[in-house]
The first five atom37 places (N, CA, C, CB, O) and aatype in JSON, in Angstrom:
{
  "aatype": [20, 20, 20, 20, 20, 20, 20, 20, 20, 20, 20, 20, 20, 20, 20, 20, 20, 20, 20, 20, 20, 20, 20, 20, 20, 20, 20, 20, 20, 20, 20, 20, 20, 20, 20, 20, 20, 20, 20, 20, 20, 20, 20, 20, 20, 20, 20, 20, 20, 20, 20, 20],
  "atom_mask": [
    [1, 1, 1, 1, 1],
    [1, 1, 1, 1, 1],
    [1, 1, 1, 1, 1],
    [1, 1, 1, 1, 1],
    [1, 1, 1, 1, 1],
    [1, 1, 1, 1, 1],
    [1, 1, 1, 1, 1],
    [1, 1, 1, 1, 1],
    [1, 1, 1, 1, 1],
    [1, 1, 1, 1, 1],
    [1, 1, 1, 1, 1],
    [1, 1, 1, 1, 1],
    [1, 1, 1, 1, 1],
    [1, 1, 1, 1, 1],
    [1, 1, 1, 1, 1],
    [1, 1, 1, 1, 1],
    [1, 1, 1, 1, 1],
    [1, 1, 1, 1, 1],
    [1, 1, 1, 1, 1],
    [1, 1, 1, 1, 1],
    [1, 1, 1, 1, 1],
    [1, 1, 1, 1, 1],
    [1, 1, 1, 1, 1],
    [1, 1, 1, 1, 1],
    [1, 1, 1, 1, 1],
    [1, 1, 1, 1, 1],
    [1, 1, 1, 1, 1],
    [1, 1, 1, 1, 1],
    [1, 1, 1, 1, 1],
    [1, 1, 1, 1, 1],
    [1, 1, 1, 1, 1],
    [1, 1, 1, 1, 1],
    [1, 1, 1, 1, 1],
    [1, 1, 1, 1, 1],
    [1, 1, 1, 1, 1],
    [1, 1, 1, 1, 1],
    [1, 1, 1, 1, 1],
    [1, 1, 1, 1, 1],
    [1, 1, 1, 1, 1],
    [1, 1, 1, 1, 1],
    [1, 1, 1, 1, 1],
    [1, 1, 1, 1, 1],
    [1, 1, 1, 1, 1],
    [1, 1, 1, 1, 1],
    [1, 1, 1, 1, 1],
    [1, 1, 1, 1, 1],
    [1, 1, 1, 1, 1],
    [1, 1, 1, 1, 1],
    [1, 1, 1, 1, 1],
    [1, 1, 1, 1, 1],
    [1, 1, 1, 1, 1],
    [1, 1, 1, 1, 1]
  ],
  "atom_positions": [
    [[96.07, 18.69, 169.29], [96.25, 20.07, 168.86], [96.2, 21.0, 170.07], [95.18, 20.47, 167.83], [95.34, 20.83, 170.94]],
    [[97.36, 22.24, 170.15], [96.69, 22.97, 171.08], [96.89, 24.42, 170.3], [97.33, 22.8, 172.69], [97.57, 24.86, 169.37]],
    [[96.04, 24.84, 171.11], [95.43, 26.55, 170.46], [96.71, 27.69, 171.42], [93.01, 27.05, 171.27], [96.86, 27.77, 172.64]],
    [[97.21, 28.16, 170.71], [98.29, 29.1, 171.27], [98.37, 30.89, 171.07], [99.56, 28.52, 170.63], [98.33, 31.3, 169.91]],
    [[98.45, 31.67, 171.94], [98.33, 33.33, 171.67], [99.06, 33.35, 172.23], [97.31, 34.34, 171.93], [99.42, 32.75, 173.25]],
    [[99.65, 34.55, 171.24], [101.18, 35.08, 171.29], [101.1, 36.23, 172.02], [101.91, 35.42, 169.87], [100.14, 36.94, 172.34]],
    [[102.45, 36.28, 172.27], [102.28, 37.88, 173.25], [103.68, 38.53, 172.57], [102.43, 37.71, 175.55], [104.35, 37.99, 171.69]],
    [[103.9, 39.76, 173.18], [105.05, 40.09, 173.01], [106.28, 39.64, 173.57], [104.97, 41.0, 173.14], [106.24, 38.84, 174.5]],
    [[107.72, 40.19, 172.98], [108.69, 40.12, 174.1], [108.86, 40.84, 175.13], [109.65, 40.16, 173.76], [108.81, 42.06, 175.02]],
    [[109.13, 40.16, 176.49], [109.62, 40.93, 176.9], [110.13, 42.08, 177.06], [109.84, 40.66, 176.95], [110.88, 42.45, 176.16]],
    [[109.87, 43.04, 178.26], [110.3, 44.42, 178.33], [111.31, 44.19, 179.51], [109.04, 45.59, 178.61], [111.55, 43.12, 180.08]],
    [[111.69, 45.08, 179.67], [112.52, 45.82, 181.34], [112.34, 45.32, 182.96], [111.9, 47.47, 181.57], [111.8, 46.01, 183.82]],
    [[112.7, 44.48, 183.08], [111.97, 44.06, 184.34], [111.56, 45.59, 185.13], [113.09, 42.95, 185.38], [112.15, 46.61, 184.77]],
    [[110.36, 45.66, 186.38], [109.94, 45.92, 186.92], [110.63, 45.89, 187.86], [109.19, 45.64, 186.81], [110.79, 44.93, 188.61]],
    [[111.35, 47.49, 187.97], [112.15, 47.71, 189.29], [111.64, 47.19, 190.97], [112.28, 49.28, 189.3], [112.36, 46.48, 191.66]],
    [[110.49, 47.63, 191.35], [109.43, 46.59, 192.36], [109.48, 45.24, 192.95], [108.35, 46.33, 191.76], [109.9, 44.79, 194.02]],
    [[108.91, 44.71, 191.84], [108.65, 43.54, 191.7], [110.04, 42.45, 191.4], [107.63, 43.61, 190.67], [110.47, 41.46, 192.0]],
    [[110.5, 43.22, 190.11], [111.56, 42.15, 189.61], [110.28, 41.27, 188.35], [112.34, 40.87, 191.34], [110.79, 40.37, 187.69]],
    [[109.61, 41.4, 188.24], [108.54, 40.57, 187.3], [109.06, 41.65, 185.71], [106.3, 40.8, 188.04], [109.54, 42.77, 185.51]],
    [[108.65, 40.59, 184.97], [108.95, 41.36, 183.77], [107.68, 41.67, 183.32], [109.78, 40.66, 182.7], [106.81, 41.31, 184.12]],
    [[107.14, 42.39, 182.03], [105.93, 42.93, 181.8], [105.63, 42.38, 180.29], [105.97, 44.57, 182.01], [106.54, 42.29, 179.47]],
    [[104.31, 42.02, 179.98], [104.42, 41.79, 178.65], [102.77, 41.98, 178.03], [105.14, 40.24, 178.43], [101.91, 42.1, 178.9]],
    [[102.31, 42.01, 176.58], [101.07, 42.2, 176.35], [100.51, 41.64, 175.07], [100.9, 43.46, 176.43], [101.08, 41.88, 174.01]],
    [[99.47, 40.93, 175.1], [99.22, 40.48, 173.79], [99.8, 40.82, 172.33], [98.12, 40.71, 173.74], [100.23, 41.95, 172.09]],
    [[99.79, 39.89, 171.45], [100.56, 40.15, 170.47], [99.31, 40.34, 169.53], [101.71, 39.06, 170.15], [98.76, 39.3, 169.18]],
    [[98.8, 41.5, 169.08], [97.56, 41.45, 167.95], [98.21, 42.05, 166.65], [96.07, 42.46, 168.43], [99.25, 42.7, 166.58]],
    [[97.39, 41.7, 165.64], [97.13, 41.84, 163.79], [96.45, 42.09, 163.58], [97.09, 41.07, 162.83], [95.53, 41.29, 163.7]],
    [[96.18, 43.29, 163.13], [94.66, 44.01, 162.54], [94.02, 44.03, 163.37], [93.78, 43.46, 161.51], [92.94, 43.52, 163.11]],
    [[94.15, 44.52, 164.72], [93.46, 44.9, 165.84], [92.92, 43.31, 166.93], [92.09, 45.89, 165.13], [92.46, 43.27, 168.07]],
    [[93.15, 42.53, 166.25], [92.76, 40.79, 166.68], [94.21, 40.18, 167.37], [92.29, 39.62, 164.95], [95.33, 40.57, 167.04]],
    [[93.84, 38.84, 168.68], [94.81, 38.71, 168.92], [95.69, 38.01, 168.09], [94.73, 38.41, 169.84], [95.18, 37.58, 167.05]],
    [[96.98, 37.76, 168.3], [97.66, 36.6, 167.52], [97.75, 35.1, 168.07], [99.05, 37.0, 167.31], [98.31, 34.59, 169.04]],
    [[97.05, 34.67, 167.15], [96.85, 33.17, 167.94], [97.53, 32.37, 166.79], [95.01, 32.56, 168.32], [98.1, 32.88, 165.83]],
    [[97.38, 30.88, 167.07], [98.06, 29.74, 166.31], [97.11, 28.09, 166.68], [99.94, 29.72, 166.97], [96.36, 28.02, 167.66]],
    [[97.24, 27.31, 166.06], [96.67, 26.04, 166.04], [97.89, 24.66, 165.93], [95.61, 26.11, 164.72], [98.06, 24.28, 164.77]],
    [[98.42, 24.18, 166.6], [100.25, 23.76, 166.62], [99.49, 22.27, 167.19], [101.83, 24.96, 168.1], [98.61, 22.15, 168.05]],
    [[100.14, 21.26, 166.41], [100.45, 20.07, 167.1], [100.78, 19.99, 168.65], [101.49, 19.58, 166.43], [101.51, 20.83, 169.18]],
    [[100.33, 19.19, 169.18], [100.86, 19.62, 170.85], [101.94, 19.19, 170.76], [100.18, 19.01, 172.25], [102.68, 19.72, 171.59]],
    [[102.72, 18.03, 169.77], [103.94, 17.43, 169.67], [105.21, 18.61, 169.22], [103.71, 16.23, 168.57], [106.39, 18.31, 169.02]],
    [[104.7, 19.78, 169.15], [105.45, 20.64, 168.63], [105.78, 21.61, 169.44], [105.01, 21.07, 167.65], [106.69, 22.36, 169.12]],
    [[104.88, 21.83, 171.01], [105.21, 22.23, 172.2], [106.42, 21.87, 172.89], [104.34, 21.95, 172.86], [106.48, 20.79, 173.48]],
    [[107.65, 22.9, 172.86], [108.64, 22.19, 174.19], [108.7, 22.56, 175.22], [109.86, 22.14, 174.15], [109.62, 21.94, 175.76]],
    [[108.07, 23.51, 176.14], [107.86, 23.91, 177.12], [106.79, 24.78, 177.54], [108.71, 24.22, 177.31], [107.18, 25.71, 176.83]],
    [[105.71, 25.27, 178.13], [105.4, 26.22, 178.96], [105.41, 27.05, 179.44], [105.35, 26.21, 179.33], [106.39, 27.02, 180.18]],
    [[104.76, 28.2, 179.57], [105.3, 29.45, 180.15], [104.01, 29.39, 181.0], [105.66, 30.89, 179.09], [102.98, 28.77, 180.7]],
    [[104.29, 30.34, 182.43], [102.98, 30.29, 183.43], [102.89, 31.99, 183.26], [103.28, 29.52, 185.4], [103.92, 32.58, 183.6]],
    [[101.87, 32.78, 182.82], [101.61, 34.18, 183.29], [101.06, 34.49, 184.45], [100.9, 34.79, 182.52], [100.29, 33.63, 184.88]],
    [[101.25, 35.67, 185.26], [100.5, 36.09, 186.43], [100.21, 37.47, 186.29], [101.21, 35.85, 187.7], [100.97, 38.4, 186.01]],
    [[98.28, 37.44, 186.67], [97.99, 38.6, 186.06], [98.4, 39.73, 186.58], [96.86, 38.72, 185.89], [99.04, 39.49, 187.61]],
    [[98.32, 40.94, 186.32], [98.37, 41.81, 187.22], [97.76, 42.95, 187.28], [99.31, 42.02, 187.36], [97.72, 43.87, 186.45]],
    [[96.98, 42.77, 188.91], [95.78, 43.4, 189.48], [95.68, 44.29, 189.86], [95.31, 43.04, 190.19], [96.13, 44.38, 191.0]],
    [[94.93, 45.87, 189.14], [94.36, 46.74, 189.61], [95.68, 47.45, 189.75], [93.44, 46.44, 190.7], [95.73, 48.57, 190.25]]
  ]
}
């Protein structure tokens, strides 16, 4: 099993950077999470935070 939180889509890339921007996905003020077979994973996404 793996435990999964959602975020939003994508916005506008970041004229700067070129990084795109994105932010938790919450419901009733809580995040949006999920509980998924790991067999049901097809890929990965890596976030990088961003500081200050």
């Amino acid at each position: 099993l793996a435990y999964i939180e959602w975020f939003t889509p994508f916005s506008i890339a970041d004229t700067t950077t070129g990084f795109y921007t994105l932010s938790r996905s919450t419901r009733r003020y809580r995040r949006h999470a999920v509980i998924v077979p790991a067999t049901d994973i097809v890929q990965s996404c890596y976030l990088i935070p961003h500081w200050g």
